[in-house]
C-alpha positions in Angstrom: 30.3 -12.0 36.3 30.7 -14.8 38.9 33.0 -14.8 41.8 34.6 -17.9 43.0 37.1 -16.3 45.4 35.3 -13.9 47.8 37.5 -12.3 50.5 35.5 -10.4 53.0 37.4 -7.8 55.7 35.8 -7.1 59.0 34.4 -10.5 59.2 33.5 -10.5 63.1 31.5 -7.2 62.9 27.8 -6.8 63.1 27.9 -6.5 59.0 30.8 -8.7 58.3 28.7 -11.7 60.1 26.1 -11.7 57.8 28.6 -11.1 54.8 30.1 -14.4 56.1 26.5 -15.9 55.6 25.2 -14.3 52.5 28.7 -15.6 50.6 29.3 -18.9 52.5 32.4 -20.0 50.5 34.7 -16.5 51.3 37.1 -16.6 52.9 36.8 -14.6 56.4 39.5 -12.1 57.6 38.9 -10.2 61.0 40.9 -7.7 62.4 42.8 -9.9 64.2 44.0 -11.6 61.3 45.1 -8.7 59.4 45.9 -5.0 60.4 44.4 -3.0 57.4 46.1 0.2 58.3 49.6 -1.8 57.7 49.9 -0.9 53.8 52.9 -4.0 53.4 50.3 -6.7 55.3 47.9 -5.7 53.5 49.3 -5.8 50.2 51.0 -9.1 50.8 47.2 -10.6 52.5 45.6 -9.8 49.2 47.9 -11.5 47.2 48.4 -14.1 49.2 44.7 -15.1 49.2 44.3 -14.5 45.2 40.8 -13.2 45.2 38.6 -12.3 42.3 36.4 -10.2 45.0 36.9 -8.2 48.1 33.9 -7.0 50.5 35.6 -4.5 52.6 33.3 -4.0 55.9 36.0 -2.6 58.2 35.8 0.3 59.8 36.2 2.7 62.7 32.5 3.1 63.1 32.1 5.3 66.6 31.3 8.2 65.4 31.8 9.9 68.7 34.8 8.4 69.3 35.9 10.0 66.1 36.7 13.2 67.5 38.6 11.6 70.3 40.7 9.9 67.6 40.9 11.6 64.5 44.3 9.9 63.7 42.8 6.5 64.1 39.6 7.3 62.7 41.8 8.6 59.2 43.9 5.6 59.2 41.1 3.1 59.4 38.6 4.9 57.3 40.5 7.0 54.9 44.3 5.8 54.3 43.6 1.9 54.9 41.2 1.8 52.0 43.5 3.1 49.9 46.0 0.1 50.6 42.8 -2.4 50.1 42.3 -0.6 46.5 45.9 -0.5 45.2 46.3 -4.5 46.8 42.9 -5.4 44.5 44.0 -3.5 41.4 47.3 -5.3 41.7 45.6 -9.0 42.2 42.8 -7.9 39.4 40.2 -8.0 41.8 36.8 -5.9 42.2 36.4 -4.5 45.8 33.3 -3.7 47.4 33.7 -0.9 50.0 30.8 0.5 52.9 31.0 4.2 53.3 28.2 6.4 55.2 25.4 8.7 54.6 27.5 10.8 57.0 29.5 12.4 54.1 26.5 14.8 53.9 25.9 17.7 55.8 22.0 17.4 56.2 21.7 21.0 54.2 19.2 19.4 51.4 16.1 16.6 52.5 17.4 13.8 49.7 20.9 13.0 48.6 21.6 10.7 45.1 24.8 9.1 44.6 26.1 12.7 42.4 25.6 15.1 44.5 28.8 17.2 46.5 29.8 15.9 49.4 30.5 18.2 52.5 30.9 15.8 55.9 30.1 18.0 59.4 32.2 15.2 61.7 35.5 13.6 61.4 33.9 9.8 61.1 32.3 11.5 57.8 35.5 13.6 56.7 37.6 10.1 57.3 35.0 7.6 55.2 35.1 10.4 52.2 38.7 10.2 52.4 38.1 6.1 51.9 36.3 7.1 49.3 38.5 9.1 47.7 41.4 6.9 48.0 39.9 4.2 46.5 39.1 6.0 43.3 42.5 7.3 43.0 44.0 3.7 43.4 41.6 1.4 41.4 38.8 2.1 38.6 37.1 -1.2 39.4 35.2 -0.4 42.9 31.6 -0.4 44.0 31.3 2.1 46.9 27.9 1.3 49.2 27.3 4.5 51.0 24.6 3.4 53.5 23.0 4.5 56.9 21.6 3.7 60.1 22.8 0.0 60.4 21.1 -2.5 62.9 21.8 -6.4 62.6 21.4 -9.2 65.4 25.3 -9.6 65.7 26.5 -6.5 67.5 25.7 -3.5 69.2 23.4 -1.3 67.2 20.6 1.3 68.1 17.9 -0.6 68.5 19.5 -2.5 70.9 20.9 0.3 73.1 17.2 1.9 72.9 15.3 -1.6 73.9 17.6 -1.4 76.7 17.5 1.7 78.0 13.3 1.4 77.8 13.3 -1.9 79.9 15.6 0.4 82.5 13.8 3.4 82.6 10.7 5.2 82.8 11.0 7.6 79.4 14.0 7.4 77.1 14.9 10.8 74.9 15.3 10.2 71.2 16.4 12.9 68.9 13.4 14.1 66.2 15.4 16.4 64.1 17.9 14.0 62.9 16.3 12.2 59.6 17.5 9.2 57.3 16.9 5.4 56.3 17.3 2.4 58.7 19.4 -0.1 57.2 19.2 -4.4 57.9 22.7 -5.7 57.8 21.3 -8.9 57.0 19.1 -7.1 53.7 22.4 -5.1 53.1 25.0 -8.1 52.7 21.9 -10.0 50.2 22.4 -6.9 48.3 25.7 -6.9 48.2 26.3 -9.7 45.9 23.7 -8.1 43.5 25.7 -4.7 43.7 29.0 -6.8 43.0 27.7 -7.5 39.6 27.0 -4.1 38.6 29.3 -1.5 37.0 32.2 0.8 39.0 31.4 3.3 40.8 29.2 4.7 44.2 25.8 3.1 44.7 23.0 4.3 47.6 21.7 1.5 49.4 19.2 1.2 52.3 15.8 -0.2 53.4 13.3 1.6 51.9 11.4 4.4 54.1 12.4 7.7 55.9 12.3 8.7 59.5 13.3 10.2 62.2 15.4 8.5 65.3 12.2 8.7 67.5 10.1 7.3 64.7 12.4 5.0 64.2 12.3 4.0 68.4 8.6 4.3 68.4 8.4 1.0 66.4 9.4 -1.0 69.2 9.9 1.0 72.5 6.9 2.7 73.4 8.4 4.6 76.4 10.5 7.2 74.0 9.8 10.7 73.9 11.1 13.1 71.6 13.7 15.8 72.2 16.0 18.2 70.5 19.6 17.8 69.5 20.3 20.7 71.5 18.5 18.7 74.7 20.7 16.0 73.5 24.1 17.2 72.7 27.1 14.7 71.5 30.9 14.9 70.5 30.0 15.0 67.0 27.6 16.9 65.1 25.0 14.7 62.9 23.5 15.8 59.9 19.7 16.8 60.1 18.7 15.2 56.6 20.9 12.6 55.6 18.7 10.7 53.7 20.2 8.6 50.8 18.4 7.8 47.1 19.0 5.2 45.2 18.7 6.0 41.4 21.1 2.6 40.7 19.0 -0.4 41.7 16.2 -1.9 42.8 14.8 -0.5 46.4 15.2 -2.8 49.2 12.2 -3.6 51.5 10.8 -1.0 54.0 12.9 -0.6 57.3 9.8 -1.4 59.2 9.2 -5.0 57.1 12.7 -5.4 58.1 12.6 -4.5 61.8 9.8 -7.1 62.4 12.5 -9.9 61.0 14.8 -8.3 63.2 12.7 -8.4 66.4 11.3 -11.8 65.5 12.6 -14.3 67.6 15.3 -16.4 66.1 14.7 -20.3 65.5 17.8 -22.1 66.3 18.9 -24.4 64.1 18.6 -27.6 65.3 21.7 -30.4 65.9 21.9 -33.8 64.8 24.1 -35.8 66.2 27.1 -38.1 64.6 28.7 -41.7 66.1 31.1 -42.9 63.6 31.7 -46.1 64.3 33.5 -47.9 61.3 36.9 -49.5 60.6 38.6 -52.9 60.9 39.6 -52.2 64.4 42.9 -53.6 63.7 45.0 -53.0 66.3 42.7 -54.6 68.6 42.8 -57.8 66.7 41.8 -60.8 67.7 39.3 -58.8 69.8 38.1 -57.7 66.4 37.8 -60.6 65.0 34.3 -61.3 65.0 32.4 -58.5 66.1 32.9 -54.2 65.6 35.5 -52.9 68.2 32.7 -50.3 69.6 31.0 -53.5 70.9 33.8 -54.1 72.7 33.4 -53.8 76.8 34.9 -50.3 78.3 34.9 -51.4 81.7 31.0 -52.3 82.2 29.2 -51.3 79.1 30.0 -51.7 75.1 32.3 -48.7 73.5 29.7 -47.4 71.8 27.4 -46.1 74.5 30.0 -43.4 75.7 29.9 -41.2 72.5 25.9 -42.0 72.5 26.1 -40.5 76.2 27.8 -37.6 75.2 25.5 -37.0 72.9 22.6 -37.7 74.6 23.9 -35.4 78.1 24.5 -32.5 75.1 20.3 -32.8 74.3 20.7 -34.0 71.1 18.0 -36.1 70.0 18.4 -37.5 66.8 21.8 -39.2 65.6 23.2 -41.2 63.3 25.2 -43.9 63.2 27.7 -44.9 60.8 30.0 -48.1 60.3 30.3 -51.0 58.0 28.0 -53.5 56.2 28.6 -56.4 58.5 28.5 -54.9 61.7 25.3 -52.3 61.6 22.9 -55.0 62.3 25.2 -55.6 65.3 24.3 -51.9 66.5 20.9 -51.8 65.5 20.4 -55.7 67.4 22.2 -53.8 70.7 20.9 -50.2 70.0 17.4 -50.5 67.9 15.5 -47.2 67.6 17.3 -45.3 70.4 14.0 -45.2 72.6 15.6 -46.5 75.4 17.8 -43.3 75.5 14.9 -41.2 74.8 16.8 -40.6 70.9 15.9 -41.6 67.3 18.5 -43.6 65.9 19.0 -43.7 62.0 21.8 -46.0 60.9 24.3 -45.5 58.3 26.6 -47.9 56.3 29.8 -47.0 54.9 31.1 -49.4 51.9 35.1 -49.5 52.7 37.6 -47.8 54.3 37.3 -44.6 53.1 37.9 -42.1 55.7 35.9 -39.6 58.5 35.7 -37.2 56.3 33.9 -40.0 53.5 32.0 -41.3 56.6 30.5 -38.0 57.9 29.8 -37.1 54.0 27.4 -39.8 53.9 25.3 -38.2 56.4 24.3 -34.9 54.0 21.1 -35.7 53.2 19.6 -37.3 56.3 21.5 -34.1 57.9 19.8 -31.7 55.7 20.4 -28.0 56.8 21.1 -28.8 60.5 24.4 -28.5 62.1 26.2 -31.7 63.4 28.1 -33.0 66.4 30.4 -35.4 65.0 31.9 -37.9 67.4 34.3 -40.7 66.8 33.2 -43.9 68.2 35.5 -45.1 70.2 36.3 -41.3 72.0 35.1 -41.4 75.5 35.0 -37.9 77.2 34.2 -36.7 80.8 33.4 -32.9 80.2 29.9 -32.1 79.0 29.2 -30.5 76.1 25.9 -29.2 76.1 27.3 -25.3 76.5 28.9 -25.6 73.7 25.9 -27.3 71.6 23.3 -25.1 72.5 25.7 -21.7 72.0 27.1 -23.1 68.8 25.5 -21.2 65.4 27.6 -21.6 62.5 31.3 -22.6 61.4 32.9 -25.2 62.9 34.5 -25.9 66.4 37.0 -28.3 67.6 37.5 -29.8 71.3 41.3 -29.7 72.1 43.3 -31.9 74.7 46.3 -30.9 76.8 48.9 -34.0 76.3 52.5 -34.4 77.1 52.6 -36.5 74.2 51.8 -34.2 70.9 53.2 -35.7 68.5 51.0 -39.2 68.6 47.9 -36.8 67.2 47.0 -34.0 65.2 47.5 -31.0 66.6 46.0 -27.5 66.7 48.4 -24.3 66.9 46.4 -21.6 68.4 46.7 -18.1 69.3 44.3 -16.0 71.4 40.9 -17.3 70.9 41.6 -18.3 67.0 42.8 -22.1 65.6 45.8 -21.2 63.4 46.3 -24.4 61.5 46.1 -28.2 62.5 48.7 -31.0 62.2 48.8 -34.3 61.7 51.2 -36.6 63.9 54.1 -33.6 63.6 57.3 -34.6 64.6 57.9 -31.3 66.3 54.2 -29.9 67.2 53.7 -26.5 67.7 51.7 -27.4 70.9 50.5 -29.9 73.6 47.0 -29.7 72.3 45.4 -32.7 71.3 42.5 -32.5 68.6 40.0 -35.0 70.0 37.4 -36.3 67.7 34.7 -34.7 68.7 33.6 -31.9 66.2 30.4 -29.5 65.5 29.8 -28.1 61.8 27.4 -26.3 60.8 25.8 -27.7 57.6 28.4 -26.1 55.0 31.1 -29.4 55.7 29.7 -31.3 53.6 30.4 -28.8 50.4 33.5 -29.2 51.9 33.6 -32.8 51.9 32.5 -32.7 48.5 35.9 -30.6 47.3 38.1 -32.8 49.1 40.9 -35.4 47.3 42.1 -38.2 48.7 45.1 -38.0 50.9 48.3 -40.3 50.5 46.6 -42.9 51.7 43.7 -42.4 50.2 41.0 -41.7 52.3 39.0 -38.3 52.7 40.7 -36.5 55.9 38.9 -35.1 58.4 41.8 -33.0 59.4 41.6 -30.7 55.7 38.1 -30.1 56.6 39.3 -28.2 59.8 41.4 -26.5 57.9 39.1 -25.5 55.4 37.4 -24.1 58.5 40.4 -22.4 59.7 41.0 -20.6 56.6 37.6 -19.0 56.3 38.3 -17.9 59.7 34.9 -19.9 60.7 36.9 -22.7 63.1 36.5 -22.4 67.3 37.9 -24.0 70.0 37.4 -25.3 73.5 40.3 -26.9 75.7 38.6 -30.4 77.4 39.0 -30.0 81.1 37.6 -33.5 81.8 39.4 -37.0 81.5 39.6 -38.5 77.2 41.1 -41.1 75.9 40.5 -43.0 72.8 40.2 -46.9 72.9 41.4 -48.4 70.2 44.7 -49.6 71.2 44.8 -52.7 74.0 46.7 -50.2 76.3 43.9 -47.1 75.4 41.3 -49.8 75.8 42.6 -51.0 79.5 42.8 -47.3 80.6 39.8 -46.2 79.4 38.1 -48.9 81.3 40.0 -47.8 84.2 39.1 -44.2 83.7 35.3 -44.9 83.7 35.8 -47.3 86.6 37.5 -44.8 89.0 35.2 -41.4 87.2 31.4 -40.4 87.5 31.6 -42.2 83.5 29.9 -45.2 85.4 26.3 -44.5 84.2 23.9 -45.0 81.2 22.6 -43.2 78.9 19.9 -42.0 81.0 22.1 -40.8 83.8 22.3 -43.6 86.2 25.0 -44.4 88.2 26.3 -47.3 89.7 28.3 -45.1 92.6 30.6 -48.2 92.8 33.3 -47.9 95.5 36.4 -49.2 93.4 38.8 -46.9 93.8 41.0 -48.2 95.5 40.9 -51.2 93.1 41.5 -49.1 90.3 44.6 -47.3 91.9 46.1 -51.3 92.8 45.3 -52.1 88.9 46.8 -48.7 87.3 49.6 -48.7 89.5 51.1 -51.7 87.3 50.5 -49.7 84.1 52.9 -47.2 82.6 50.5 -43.7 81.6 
């Protein structure tokens, strides 16, 4: 059985993040998105999105918290599951649900996926509800009953325990409370395995038993072990709630998998993109004979403005792209970047067949890095380099605040999430601009790939943020800073302007000229209508 429509609910939790990575073409729904306990949103979601698979990995998870909200904990854990199940029976779609190893009640050492359930808390008593109302909606379900998550995207015990040792002196960790440590990032792998396998409830952990304190001896050397009675919380745990699998292959052994987790994560690295092609029409006869990123923005050619932005953001090796007759122009102005301190790898791009064509020829010099895609004749004030070295995977855009909308595509946002983007609307849904300064990770260009040709033929770069925005993978950050394009005479003039009057006057390597013109540029932009 193959999936080719993979939704995944509870997409920004700790789990749900490395869902997101283990199926990179799903579609991601978070919770602000979609209100699971709303059994009419829900049903109308699924449908709408026509999926062949949902992962459900939403979830009330605080167990303490549990007993302080029963109703919420029943809604989200028991009744909403229900919804999910009737909503995938009725789009003919298998769903994947995580329940817990707290459906036990610790009374026996080892628990198979058979054996009678008997929960001691309400976050237990409200997952085997879930349960339970999945079976009674749908027959084709995989249930994961699992325990003892940790995973590098959100809070987890190993974290709170690494804290508190670095904090204090001794940290008390409970040694009659017994189970399986479970990788998020092992337990979405396996997933996709258990997706294939027949209905019904599977077992699922990293391999190996412990205890809490064993399992905070393995990297905090400062615990000590206590009692549940020493320790006393809201809800009662299970003593033995250790889960066999009798279904599938074992995963790896918690502690083979803690030593990923505590390994120091490699960033991956970001190449950088100037795309610099086009007949730079609307600046003809300016055009006429050479590229129009050659072209003078006030003291220095177009092109070295997106190469500084580039450059300021720490981005070492880039690419530039534009067509047959004008890359030996570049290479003749640019050669091998070592004057910036970059490597400089040059492109060409036969025709006029869009950014998105244009940034698709970049995949295999690209390779698995992410990019930072800049148009070439964008010239931008704010630095970037914040949002380059925090950036790890999706996409994010750099918006524009303009009282003139409807000259661009623009993004409709709400809260921190990019709701859809527009080109050139007549009546925008906003006054912010989408600049063309983009960072992907290395997924856009199997998104490239599926693209068609718009009306007028080219390969837009505008359905690849939207191809973003509908995994729910697309950020945002509003420009502060001055940005203008130049490829108009009148964009051209005030861009020059701009850089006059604005710390823009430097080179790549930082210098500035610290010019005192501005009171020339106020006498020259005073004659020209913003």
């Amino acid at each position: 059985m193959t999936f080719s429509n993979v939704l995944i609910l509870g997409a920004n939790g700790m789990l749900g993040r490395d869902l997101a990575a283990a199926f990179p073409e799903a579609r991601l729904c978070g919770h602000k998105d979609l209100d699971i306990t709303d059994e009419a949103a829900v049903k109308a979601y699924i449908l709408a999105a026509k999926p062949d698979l949902v992962i459900n990995a939403a979830a009330y998870t605080n167990v303490d918290g549990c007993e302080d909200e029963p109703e919420t904990a029943f809604a989200v854990n028991g009744d909403a599951p229900g919804y999910i199940a009737a909503a995938c029976r009725e789009a003919g779609a298998v769903l994947v649900h995580y329940s817990t190893d707290y459906v036990f009640d610790g009374s026996k050492k080892e628990y198979v996926e058979s054996d009678e359930t008997n929960p001691i808390n309400v976050y237990g008593a409200s997952k085997l509800r879930g349960e339970q109302k999945i079976a009674q909606n749908m027959d084709d379900y995989r249930i994961i009953r699992t325990s003892w998550l940790f995973g590098r995207h959100g809070k987890n015990f190993v974290e709170t325990i690494r804290h508190l040792s670095q904090t204090n002196e001794t940290v008390r960790v409970v040694t009659d409370q017994v189970g399986k440590p479970t990788y998020t990032a092992d337990l979405a792998h396996k997933t996709a395995e258990i997706a294939e396998c027949p209905p019904g409830i599977y077992h699922v952990t990293n391999d190996g038993v412990c205890s809490w304190y064993e399992f905070a001896r393995a990297f905090a050397p400062n615990v000590v072990p206590c009692t549940s009675d020493e320790f006393p919380r809201k809800a009662k745990r299970p003593a033995y709630s250790v889960l066999t699998n009798t279904k599938t292959s074992p995963m790896r052994p918690w502690k083979e998998a803690l030593e990923d987790y505590l390994r120091p994560t490699v960033k991956v690295p970001m190449k950088g993109i100037i795309l610099a092609g086009g007949t730079g029409s609307r600046l003809y006869p300016l055009t006429k004979v050479t590229n129009k990123h050659l072209l003078p923005v006030y003291d220095k050619p177009m092109i070295y403005y997106p190469l500084q932005t580039l450059v300021a953001a720490g981005i070492k090796d880039i690419m530039i792209v534009s067509g047959r007759g004008h890359v030996g122009h570049f290479l003749e102005l640019l050669g091998s970047g070592k004057e910036f301190g970059v490597r400089l790898t040059y492109e060409i791009q036969e025709g006029a067949g869009g950014i998105a064509q244009a940034l698709g020829l970049a995949e295999s010099w690209a390779g698995t890095d992410s990019v930072a895609v800049i148009l070439g004749d964008n010239i931008f004030q704010d630095d970037i380099r914040k949002d380059v070295e925090s950036f790890e995977s999706g996409a994010k855009i750099f918006l524009k605040e303009v009282t003139d909308a409807h000259r661009f595509g623009v993004a409709e946002v709400k809260g921190s999430r990019v709701l859809g983007i527009e080109e050139k609307p007549k009546a925008p849904k906003s006054n912010l601009a989408v600049t063309g300064l983009y960072l992907y990770d290395a997924g856009v260009f199997e998104i490239i790939r599926t693209l068609k040709p718009s009306g007028r033929g080219e390969l837009e770069i505008t359905d690849v943020n939207n191809a973003y925005i509908q995994r729910s993978a697309m950020e945002f950050s509003v420009l502060q800073g001055f940005w203008s394009d130049a490829g108009t005479f009148e964009s051209l003039l005030r861009a020059s302007l701009m850089v006059c009057e604005t710390s823009l006057i430097s080179d790549c390597s930082g210098r500035s000229d610290n010019l005192d013109v501005r009171s020339r540029v106020e006498e020259t932009r005073s004659g020209i209508q913003e």
